[in-house]
Short mmCIF file of the C-alpha atoms (twelve columns), coordinates in Angstrom:
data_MODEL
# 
_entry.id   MODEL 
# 
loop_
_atom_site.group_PDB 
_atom_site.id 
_atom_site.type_symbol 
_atom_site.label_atom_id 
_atom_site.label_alt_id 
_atom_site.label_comp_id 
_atom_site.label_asym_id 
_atom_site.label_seq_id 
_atom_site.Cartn_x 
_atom_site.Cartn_y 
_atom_site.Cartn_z 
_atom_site.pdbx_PDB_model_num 
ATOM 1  C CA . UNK A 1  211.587 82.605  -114.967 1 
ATOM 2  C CA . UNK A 2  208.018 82.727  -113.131 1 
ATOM 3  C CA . UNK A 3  204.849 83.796  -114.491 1 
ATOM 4  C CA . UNK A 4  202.856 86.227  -112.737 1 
ATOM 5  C CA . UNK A 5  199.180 87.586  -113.503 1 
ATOM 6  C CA . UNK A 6  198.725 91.096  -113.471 1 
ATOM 7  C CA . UNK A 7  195.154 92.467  -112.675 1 
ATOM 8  C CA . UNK A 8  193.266 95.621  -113.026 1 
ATOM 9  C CA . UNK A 9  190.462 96.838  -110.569 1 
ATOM 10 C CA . UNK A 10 186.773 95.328  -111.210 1 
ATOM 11 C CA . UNK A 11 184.733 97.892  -114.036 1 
ATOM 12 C CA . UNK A 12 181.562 98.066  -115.787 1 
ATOM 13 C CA . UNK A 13 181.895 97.465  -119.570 1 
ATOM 14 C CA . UNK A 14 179.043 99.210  -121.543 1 
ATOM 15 C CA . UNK A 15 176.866 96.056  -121.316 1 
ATOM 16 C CA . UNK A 16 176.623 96.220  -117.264 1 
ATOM 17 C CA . UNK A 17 179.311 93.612  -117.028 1 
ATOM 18 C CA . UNK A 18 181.664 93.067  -114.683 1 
ATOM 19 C CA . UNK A 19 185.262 92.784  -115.820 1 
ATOM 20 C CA . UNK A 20 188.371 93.845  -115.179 1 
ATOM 21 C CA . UNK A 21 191.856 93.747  -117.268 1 
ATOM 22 C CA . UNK A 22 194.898 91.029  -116.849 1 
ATOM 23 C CA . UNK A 23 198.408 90.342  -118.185 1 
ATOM 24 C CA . UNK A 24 200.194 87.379  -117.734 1 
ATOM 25 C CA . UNK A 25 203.811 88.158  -117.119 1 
ATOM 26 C CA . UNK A 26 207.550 86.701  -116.906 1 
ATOM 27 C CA . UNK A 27 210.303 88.047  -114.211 1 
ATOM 28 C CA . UNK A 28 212.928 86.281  -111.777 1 
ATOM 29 C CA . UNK A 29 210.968 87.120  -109.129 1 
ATOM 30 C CA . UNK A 30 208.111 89.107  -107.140 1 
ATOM 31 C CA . UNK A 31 210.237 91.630  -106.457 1 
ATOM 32 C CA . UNK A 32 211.011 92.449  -109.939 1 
ATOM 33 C CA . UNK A 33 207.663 92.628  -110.883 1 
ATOM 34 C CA . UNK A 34 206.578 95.273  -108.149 1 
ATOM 35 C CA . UNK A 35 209.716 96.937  -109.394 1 
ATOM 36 C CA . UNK A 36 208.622 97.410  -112.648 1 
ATOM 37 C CA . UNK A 37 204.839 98.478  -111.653 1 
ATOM 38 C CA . UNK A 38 206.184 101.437 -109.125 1 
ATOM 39 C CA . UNK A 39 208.957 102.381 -111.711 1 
ATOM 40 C CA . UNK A 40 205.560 103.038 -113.662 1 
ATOM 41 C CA . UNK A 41 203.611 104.967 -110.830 1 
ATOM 42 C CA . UNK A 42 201.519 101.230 -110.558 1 
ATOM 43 C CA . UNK A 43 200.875 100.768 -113.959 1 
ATOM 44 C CA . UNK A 44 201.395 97.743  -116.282 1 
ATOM 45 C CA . UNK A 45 202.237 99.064  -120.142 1 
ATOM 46 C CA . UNK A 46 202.723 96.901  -122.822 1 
ATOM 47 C CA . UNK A 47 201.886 96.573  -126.440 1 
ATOM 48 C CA . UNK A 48 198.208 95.617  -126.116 1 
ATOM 49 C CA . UNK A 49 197.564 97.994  -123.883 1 
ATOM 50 C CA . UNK A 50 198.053 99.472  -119.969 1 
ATOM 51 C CA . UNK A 51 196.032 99.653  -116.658 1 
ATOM 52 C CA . UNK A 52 196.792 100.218 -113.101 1 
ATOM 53 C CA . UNK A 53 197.911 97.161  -111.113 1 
ATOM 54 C CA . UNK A 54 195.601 95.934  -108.557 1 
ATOM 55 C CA . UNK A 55 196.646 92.613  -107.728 1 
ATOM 56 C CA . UNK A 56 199.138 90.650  -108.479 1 
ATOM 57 C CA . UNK A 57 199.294 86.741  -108.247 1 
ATOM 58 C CA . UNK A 58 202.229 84.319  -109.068 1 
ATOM 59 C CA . UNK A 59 201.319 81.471  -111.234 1 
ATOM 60 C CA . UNK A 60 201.867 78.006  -110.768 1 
ATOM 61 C CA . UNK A 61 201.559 75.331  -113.309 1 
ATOM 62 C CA . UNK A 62 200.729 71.645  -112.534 1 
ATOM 63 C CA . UNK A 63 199.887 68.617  -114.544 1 
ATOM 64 C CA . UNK A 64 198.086 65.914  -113.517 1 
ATOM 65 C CA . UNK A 65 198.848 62.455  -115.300 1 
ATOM 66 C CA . UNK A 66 195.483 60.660  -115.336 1 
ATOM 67 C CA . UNK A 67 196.033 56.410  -115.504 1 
ATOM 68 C CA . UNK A 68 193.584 54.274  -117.233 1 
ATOM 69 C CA . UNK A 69 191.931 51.635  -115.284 1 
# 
């Protein structure tokens, strides 16, 4: 499985900050997570909420080992 981030357009909250919605999601693949989004008319629903997709990004974790010395 890959992780992908899921990410609403930019809005004004009712402070007059910027912000804007994500999800971070599982599938096998890109394609099955613009699957899912246009099977929803380009929305992302889940159980804490929805919002329309604007961008999508695939995550990738890395460590870095840091040596003493």
């Amino acid at each position: 499985m890959k992780r992908f981030r899921l990410v609403s357009n930019s809005f004004i909250d009712q402070n007059g900050a910027l912000r804007s919605k994500q999800q971070f999601v599982e599938a096998d693949s890109f394609a099955d997570v613009i699957e899912y989004i246009e099977s929803n008319a380009g929305w992302y629903t889940g159980i804490n909420g929805a919002f329309k997709v604007a961008y999508i990004e695939e995550v990738v974790e890395w460590k870095i080992k840091l040596s003493k010395g």
